[in-house]
C-alpha positions in Angstrom: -4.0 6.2 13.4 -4.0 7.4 9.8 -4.2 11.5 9.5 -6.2 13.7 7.5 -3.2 14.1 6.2 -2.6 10.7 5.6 -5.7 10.1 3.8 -5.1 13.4 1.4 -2.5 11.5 0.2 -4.2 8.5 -0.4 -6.6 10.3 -2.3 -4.5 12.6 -4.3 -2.7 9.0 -5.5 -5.6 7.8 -6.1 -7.2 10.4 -8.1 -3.7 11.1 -9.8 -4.3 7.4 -11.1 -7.0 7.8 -12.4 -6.5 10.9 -14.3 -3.4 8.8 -15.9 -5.0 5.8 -16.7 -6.0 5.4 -20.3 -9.1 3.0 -19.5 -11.4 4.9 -16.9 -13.3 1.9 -17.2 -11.1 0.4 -14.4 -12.1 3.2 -11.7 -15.7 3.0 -12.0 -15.7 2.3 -8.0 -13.7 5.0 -6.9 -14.4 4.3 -3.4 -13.5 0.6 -3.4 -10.6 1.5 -4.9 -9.3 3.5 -1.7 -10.8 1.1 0.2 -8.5 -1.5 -1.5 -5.6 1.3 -1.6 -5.8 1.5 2.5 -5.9 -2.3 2.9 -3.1 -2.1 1.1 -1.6 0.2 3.3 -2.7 -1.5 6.5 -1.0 -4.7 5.7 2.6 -3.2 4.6 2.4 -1.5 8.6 1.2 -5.2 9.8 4.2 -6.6 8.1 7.0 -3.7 9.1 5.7 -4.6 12.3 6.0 -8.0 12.3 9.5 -7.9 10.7 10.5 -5.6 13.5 9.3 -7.9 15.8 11.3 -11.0 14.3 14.4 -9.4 14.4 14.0 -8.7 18.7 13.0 -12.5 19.1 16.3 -13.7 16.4 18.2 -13.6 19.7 16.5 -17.0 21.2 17.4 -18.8 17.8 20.9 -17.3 17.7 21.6 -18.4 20.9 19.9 -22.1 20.2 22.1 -22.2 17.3 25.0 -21.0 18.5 24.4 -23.8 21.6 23.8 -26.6 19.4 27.8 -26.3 17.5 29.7 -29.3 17.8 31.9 -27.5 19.8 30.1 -24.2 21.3 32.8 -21.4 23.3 31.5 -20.3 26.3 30.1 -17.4 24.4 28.1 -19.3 22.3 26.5 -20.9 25.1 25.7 -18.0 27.1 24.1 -15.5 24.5 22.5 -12.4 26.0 18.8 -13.0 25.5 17.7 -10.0 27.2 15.9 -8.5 24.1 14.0 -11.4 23.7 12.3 -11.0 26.6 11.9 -7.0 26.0 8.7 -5.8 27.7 8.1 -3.6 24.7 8.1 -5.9 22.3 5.6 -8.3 24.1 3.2 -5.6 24.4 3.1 -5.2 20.7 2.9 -9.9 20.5 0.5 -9.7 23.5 -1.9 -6.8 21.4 -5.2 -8.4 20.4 -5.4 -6.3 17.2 -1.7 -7.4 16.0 -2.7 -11.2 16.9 -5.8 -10.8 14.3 -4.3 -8.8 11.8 -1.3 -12.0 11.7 -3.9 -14.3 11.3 -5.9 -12.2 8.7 -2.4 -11.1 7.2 -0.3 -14.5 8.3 2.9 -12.1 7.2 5.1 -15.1 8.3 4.4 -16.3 5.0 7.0 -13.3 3.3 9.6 -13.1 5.9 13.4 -13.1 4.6 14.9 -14.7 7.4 17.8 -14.3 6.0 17.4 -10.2 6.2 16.5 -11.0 9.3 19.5 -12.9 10.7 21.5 -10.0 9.2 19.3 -6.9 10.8 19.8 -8.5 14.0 23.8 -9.2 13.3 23.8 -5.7 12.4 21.7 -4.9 16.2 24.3 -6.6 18.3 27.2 -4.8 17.1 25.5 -1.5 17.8 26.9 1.2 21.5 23.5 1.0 21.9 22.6 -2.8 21.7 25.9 -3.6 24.2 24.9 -1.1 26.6 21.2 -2.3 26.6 22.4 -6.5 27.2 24.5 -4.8 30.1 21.9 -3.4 32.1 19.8 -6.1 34.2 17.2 -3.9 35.0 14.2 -3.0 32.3 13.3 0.4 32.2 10.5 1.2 30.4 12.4 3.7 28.2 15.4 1.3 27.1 12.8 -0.9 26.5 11.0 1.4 23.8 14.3 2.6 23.2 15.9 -0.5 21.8 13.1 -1.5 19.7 13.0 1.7 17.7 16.1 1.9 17.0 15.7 -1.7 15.1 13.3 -0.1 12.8 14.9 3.4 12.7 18.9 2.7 12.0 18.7 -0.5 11.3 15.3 -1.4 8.8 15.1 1.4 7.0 18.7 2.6 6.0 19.2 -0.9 5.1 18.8 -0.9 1.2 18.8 -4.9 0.9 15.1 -4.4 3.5 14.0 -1.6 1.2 14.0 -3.8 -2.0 12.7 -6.7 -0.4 9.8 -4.1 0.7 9.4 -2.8 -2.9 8.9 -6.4 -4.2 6.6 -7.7 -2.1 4.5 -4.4 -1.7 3.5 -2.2 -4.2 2.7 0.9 -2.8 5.9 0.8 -0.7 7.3 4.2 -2.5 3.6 5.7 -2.2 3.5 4.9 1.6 7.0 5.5 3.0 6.5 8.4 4.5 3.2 7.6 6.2 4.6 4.1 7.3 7.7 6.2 8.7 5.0 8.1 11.0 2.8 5.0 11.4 5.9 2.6 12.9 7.0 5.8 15.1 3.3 7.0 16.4 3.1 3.3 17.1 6.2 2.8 19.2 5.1 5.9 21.1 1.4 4.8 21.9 0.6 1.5 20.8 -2.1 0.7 22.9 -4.5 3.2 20.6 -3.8 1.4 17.8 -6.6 -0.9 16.4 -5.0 -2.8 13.2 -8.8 -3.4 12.3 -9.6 0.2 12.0 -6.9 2.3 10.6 -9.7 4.7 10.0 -12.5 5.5 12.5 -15.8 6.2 10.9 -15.5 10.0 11.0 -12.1 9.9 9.1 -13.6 7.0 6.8 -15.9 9.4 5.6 -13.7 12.5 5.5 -11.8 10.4 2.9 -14.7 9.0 1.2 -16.4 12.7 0.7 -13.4 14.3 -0.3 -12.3 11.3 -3.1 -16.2 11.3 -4.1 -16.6 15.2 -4.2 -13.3 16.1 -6.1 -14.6 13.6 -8.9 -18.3 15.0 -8.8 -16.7 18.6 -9.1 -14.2 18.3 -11.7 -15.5 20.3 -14.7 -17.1 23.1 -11.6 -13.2 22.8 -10.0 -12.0 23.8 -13.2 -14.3 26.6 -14.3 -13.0 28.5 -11.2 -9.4 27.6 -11.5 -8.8 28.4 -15.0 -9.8 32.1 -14.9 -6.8 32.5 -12.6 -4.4 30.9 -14.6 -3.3 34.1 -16.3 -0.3 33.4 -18.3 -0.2 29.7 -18.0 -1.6 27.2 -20.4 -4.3 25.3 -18.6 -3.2 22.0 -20.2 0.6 22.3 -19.6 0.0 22.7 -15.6 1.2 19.6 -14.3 -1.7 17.0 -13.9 -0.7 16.7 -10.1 -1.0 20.5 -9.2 -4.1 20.4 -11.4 -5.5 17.3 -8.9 -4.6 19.1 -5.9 -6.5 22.2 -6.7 -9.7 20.8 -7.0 -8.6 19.0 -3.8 -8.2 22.1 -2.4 -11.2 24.1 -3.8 -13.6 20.8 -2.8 -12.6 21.2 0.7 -12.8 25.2 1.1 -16.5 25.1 -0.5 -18.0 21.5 0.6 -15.8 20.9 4.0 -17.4 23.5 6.4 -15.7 22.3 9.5 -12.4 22.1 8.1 -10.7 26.0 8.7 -10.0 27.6 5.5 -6.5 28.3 6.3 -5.4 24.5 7.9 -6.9 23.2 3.9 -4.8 25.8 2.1 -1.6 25.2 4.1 -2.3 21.1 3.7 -2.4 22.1 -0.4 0.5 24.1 -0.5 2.5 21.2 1.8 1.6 18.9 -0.4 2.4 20.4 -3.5 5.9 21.0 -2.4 6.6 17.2 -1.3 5.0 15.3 -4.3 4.9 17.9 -7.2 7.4 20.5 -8.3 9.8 22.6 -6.9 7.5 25.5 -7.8 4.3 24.2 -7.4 3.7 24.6 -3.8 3.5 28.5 -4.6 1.3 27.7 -7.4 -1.2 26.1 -5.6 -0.9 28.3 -2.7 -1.8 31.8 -5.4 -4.3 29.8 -7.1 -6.2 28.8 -4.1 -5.9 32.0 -1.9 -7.4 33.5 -5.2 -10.3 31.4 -5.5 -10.8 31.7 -1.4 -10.8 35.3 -1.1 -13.6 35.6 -4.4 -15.8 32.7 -2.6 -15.7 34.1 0.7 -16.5 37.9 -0.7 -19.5 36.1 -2.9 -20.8 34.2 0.6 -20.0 30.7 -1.1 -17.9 29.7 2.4 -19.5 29.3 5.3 -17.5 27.5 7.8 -18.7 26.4 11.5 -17.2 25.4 14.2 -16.9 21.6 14.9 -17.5 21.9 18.6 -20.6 24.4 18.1 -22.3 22.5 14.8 -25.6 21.1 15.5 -26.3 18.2 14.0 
């Protein structure tokens, strides 16, 4: 469910955090911090899920409502329920992991039903949403088809749904881009999702080790970064790019399955989408540097996952 990297991210935020924050004193359990971080993160995909999921079934109370007028048309009393009933969308109501995480969750209690009403106003004057109704068959691919479109065009260009995301969760402008993939990996395979274990173990502790070992390694990160700082000032390096080396130079020393090349590339990536303009080059010369003088002093040793014994 969540990617390595997914959970690089986390980390990075989390260590960015605490590199920022004035009283250290408030990290002094890194790890149940990005334990608390990932719930975090967990419960904003429960409730995009959820909200996506209330908008398909607004159809039944539209058409109740639109029945129950003093003096209903005929088209108020013969509303196209069709996505109401949408195969898809039951799979996700029907999944025994969704059904706990509501009761763990209970997201019902921050719906806008409002936003709601609106989003699914917005659905039914869609192409896509009139051809859908018009068809009496369900094909599995209309089906999935229909429902992501709710949550791409619909949810997320809608700027009143992004504020009412950004005041009920926190981390909403952290975790957009991971929830992006989440919702759509989701849609796409749902049945491998297990809302009680956005991590499996062996990812649990990739995250764990890495948060854990870039802390341990700080003042060993830096002795081998500054030396190839060359004209730049150590302390005017942006704190980010600074966090991400010794992100970086953890996971090429301490992360022996982990391919040199896939950790540098993941650096570099991540420089350009959260730092500046300029850092993903940075990174990449700083760590390439440090990679090539390890490897040449035997200080990497990488193994192949499928051939380590344990």
């Amino acid at each position: 469910m969540i990617s390595r990297r997914n959970i690089r991210v986390k980390v990075m935020q989390l260590l960015y955090m605490i590199e920022a924050a004035d009283n250290q004193v408030a990290f002094k359990k890194p790890v149940d911090e990005l334990q608390k971080q990932l719930d975090k993160s967990r419960e904003l995909f429960v409730y995009l899920l959820y909200f996506l999921t209330e908008v398909a079934r607004y159809a039944e109370t539209s058409a109740q409502k639109r029945a129950s007028r003093n003096l209903p048309s005929r088209e108020d009393l013969n509303v196209n329920i069709k996505i109401a009933g949408n195969e898809f969308l039951w799979q996700i109501l029907e999944n025994a992991s969704f059904q706990k995480a509501l009761e763990l969750d209970a997201p019902e209690k921050y719906i806008y039903k409002d936003l709601v009403k609106k989003i699914y106003t917005d659905l039914t004057e869609t192409d896509k949403y009139k051809e859908y109704i018009s068809l009496r068959s369900r094909e599995k691919g209309k089906e999935k088809e229909i429902i992501k479109l709710i949550f791409v065009q619909l949810m997320l260009p809608n700027e009143s749904f992004i504020t009412h995301l950004e005041e009920l969760f926190t981390n909403w402008d952290d975790d957009a881009d991971m929830m992006d993939q989440l919702m759509l990996n989701f849609i796409q395979k749902p049945a491998g999702y297990n809302m009680q274990e956005m991590l499996s173990p062996e990812k649990w502790d990739f995250a764990k080790t890495l948060l854990t070992t870039t802390l341990d390694k700080k003042e060993y990160c830096a002795e081998l970064i500054k030396p190839k700082l060359k004209n730049w000032d150590a302390e005017r390096i942006a704190v980010l790019d600074m966090v991400l080396m010794r992100m970086g130079v953890c996971e090429l020393l301490y992360f022996e399955t982990i391919p040199t090349k896939v950790t540098i590339n993941e650096y570099i990536d991540l420089a350009k989408d959260y730092s500046t303009p300029q850092s993903g080059q940075f990174v990449n010369g700083i760590l390439d540097n440090i990679h090539k003088e390890m490897l040449e002093s035997g200080k990497i040793r990488k193994v192949d996952f499928k051939n380590k014994v344990s």
